[in-house]
KOLVEX-311119 format. One record per residue: residue in three letters; x, y, z of N, C-alpha, C, O in turn. Coordinates in steps of 0.05 Angstrom, whole numbers, plus 5000, padded with zeros to 4 digits. Layout:
N
AlaXYZXYZXYZXYZ/...
END
This chain:
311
Unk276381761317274981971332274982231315276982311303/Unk271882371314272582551298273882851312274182871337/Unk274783091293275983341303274983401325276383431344/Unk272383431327272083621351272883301370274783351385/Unk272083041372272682831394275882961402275883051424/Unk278082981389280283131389281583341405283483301421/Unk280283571400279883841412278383791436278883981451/Unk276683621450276183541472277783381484277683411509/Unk279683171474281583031493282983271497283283341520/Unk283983441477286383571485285383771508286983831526/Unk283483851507281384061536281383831558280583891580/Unk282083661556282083461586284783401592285583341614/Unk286083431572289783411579289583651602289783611626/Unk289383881591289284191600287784131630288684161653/Unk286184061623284584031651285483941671285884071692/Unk286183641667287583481683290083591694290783531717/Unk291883781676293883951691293184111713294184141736/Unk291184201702289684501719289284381752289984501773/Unk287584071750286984041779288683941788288283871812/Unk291383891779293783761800294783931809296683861823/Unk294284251808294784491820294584481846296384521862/Unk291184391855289584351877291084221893291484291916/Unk292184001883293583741906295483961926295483931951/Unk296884181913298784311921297584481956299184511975/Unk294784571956293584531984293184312004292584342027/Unk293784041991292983842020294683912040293783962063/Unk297683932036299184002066297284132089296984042111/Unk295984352079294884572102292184462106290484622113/Unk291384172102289784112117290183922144288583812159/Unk293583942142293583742169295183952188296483892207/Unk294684222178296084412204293984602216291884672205/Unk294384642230292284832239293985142252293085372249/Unk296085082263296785332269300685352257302385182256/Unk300685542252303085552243305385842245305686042231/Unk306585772266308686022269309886082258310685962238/Unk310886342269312186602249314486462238315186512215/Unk315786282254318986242236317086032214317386062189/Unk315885882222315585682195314285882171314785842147/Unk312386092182310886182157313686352142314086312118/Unk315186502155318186582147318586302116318086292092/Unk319386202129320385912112318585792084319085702062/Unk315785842102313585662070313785902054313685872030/Unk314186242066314286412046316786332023316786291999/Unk318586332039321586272020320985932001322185841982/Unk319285862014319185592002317885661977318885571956/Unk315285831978313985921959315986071942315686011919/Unk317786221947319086321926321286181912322186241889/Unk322185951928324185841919322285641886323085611863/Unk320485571898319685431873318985531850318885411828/Unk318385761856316785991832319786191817319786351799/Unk321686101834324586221825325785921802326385901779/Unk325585791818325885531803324485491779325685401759/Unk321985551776319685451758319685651732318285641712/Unk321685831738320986101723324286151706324686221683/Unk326286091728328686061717330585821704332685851692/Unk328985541712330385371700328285251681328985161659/Unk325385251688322385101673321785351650321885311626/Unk321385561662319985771635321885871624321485901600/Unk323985951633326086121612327485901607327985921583/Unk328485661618329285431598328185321574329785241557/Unk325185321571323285261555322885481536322285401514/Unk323085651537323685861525326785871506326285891482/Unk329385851513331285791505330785611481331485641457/Unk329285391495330385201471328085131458327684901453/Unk325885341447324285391428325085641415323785751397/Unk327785761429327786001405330485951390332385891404/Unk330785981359333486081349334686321347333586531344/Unk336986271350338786491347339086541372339386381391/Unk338886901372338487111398335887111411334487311408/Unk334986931425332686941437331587281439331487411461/Unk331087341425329187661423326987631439326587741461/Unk325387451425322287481437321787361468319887401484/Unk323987211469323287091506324987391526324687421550/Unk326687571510327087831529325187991521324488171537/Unk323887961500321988211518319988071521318288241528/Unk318887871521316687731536318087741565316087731579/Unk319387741576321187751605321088061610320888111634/Unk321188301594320588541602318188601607317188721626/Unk317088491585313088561584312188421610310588541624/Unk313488111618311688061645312688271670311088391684/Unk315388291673315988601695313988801695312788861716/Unk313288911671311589171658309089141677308089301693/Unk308288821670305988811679305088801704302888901711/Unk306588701718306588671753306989071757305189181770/Unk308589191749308289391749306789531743307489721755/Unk304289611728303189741723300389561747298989711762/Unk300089251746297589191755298289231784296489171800/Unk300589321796301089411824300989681824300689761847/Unk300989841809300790181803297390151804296390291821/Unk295790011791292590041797291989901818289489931816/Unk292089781835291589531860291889721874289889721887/Unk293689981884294190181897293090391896293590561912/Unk291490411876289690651868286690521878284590641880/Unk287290211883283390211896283190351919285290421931/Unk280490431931279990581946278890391966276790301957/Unk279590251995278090062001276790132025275189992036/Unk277690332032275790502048272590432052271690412075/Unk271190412034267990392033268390032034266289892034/Unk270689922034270489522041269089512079269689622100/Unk267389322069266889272104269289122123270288912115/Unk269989222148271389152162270288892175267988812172/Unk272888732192273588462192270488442218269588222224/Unk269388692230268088622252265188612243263288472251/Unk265188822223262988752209262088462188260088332184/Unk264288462181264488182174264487902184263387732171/Unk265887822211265987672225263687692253263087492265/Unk262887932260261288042278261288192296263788222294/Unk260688342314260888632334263788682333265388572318/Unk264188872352266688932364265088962395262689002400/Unk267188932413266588892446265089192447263589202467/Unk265089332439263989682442261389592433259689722445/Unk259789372411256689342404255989062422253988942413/Unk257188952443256888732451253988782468252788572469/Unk253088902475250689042486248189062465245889012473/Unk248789122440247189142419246888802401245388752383/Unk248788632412249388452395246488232385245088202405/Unk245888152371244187972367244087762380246287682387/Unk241287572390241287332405243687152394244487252373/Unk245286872404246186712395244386492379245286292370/Unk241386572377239886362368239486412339238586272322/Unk240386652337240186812302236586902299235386952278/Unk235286892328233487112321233387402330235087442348/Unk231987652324231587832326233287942353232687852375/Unk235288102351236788222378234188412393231988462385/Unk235588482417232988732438232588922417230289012418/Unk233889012401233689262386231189162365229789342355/Unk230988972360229188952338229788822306228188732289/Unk233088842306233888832278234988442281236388372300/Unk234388332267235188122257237788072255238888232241/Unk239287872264241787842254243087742228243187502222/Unk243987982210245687952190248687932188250087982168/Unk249387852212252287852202253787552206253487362221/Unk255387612184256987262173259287172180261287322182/Unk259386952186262086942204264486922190264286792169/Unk266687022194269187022167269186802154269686812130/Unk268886622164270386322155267386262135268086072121/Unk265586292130263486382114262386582099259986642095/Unk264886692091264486962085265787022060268087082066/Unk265287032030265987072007269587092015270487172036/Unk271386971986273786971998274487241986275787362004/Unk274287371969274987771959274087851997275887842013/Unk271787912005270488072018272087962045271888102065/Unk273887712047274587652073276887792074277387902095/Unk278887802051281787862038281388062048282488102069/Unk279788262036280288552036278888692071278788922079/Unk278088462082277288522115280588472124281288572145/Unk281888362112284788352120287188532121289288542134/Unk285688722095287188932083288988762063290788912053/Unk289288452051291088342034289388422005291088491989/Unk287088451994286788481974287888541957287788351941/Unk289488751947291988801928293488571926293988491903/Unk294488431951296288291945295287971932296487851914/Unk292787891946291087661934291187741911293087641899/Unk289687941895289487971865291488021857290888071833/Unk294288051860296788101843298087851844299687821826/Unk297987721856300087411865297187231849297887031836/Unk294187271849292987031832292287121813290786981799/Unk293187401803293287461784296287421760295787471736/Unk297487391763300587271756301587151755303687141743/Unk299786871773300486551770298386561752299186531729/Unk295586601755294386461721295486651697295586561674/Unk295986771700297486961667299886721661300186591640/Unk301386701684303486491678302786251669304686111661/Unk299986151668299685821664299285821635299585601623/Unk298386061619296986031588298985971579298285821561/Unk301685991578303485921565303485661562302785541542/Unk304885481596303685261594302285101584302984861581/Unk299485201575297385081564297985041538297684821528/Unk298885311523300085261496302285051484302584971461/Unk304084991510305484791509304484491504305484311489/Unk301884491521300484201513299384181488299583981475/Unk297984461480296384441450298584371433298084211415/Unk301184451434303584411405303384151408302783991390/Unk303984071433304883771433303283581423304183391411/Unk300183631427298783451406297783451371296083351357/Unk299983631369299783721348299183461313297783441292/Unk301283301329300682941310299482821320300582611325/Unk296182871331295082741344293482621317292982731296/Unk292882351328291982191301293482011284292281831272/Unk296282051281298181921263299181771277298481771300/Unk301481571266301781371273304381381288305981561282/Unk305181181309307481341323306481261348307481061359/Unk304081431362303081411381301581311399301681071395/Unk300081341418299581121445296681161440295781391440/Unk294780901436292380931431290880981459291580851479/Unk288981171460287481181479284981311482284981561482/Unk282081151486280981211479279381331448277881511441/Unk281381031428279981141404280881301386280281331363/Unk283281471404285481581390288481521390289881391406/Unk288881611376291681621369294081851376294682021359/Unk295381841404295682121423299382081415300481861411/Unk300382291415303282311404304482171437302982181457/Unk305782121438308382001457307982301471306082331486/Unk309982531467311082691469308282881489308582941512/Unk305782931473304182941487302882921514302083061533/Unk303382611505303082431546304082571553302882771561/Unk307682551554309782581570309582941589310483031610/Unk307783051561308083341577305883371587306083521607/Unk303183281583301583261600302283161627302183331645/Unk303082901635304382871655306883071670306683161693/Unk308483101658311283291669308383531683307183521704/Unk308083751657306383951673304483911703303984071720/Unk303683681700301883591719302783591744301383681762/Unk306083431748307583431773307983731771306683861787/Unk309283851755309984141768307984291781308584411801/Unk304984311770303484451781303484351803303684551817/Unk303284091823303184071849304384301865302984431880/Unk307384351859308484421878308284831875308784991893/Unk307284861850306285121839303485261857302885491864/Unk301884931859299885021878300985061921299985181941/Unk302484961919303285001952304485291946304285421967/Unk305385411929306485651919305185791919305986021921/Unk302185731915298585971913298185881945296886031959/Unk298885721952297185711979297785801999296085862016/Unk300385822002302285922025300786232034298986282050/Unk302586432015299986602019297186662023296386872034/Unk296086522016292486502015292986412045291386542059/Unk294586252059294486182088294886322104293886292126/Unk296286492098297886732119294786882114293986932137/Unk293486942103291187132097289386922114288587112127/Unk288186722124287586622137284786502122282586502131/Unk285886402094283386322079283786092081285985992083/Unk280985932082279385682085281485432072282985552057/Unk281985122073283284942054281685002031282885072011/Unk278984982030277984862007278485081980279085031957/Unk277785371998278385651979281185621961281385651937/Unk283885511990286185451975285985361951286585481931/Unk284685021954284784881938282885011910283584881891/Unk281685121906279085281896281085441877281285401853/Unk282985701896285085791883286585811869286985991853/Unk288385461874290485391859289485301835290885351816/Unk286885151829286785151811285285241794284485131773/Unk284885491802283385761785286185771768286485701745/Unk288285891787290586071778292585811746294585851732/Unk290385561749291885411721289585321707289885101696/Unk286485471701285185461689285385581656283685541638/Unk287585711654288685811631289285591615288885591591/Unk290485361631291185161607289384981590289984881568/Unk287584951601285284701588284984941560285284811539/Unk284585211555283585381542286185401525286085351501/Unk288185471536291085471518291685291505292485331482/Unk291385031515291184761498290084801481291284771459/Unk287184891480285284891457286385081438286885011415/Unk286485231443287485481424289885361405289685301381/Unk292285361424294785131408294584961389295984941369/Unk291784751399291884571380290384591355290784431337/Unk288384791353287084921331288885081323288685061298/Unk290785271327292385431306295485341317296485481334/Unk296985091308299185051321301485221304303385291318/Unk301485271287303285401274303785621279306085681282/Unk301185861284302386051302303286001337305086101351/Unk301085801344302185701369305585651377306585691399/Unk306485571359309985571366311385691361313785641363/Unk309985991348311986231342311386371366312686581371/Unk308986251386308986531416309886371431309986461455/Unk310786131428311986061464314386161465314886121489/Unk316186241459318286401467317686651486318386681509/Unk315786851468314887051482312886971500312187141516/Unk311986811500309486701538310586631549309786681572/Unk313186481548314286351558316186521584316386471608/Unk317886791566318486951580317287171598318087301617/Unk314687161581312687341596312287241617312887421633/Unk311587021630310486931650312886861677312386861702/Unk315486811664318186791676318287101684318387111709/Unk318287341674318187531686316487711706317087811727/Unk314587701695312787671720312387661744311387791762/Unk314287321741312587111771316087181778315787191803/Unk317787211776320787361779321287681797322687761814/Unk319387751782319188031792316888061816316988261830/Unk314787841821313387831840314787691865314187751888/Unk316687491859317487501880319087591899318987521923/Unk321787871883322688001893321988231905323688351919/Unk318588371899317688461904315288501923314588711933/Unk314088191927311988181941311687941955309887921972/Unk313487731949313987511967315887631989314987762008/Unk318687591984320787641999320487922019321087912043/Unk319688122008318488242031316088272051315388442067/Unk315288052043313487942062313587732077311587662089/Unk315887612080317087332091318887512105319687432127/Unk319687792096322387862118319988102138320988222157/Unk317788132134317288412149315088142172313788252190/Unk314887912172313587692190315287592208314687512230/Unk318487622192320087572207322587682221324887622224/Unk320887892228322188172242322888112270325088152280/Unk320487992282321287892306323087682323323787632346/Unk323487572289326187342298328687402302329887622297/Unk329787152313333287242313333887282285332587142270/Unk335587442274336587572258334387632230334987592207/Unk331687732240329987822226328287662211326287772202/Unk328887322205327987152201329487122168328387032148/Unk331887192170333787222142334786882139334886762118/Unk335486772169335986432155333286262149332886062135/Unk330986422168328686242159327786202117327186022102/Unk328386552115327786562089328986372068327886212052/Unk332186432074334286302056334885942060336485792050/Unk332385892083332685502079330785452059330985282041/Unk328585642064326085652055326085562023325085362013/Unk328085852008328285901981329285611973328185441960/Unk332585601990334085371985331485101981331585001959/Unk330185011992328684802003326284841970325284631962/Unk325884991962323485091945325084981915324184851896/Unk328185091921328884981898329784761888329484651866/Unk331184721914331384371919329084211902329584091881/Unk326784231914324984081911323484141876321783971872/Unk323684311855324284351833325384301810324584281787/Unk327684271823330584161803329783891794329783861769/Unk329083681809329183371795326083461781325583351759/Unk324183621791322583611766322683741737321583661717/Unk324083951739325684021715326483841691326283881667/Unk327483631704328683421686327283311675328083201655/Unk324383281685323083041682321583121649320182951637/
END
């Protein structure tokens, strides 16, 4: 197979990671309503895995690609803090004031029910045509920010895909002896062992990375399919990281230390900051504020982590 045949398997390794993200939405298509103590819990669940994913998967992986004094995975671990910080210092500076509200968006309020348009979607008594869209049909930015979650949608799917390019670079090294001998023929090529193996490993982790994008996107009361749409936006970085990796691999394995930590800090600092206080201010109304819901939650997130760590 020639180079570029190559550079395209390795863009479908990437890929194929990216959509096992998605799988991580099917749960929330067999629920429909879900109370405060459980959302308490999928929040902690969500953090437990992204605590897990970040402290034993990215800064482990990190460790044992760097010598010596791991330098570059601490301040790749400061720079991702930096960043959540500063892109939460501008998310607070939007003005969303001039965003259309949830009634304009979804339709009247009981005060225009008099003015309201026929149910047939022609022309109301007034004359004007009915333009308005029902939420659940309604762009997922323009629904978010009818929510007032906007900031928080763009900082949480903004931080899981920053976090995946690393990842991606992980697959491009790995095919780095792609072609030589050693390895598992497929399709014509000649793919390293080591390769597969991380194509696959990454693949399971993203499952449970994507119930980690979705949880939130649920509490905001967005669509399955958006979820699923979501999760695997936020690991579209890798099919592209792959590529990059496997065209310049030599510098490629002098930055996974520092991506590696970058993205561990980050998704670290987002959850003590914007998960966990949002699993405890839902669960205000519970017995003891919803503090054991959180802490099965985490426990349960990381549980479910650990044997893939190994893998």
């Amino acid at each position: 197979m020639t180079e570029p045949g190559a550079v395209a398997f390795v863009f479908v390794a990437g890929l194929v990671t990216a959509l096992a993200t998605g799988l991580g939405a099917i749960p929330f298509f067999l629920f429909d309503d879900i109370s405060d103590r459980w959302n308490v819990a999928l929040w902690g669940l969500a953090s437990g895995i992204m605590l897990a994913a970040s402290g034993f998967g990215l800064l482990g992986e990190g460790l044992a690609v760097s010598t010596g004094i791991p330098i570059l995975l601490i301040l790749g671990s400061i720079a991702g803090v930096i960043l959540v910080i500063i892109a939460d210092a501008v998310l607070d500076r939007i003005d969303l004031s001039d965003q259309p509200t949830s009634s304009e968006i979804g339709g009247s309020t009981a005060d225009e029910d008099a003015n309201a348009p026929r149910s047939d979607g022609g022309p109301s008594d007034t004359g004007q045509a009915d333009t308005t869209v029902p939420v659940e049909d309604a762009p997922l930015a323009t629904h978010v920010v009818a929510e007032g979650d906007l900031r928080k949608l763009v900082l949480i799917l903004g931080i899981l895909t920053v976090h995946s390019f690393p990842e991606g670079v992980a697959i491009g090294v790995s095919f780095a002896d792609v072609g030589l001998e050693g390895g598992v023929t497929m399709f014509g090529l000649v793919v390293p062992v080591l390769a597969v193996f991380m194509t696959i490993a990454i693949s399971i982790h993203n499952i449970p990375e994507g119930i980690a994008i979705s949880i939130p996107l649920r509490s905001m009361e967005v669509s399955e399919w958006r979820m699923v749409g979501a999760a695997v936006f936020s690991s579209l970085p890798q099919p592209i990281g792959a590529v990059i990796a496997f065209a310049f691999v030599s510098w490629a394995r002098g930055f996974l230390p520092f991506g590696f930590g970058f993205a561990a800090g980050a998704m670290i600092y987002l959850v003590i900051t914007e998960f966990i206080p949002e699993a405890l201010q839902i669960g205000t109304g519970l017995d003891g504020g919803g503090h054991r819901e959180l802490v099965a939650g985490v426990a349960g997130g990381i549980t479910l982590m650990l044997p893939l760590m190994a893998i």
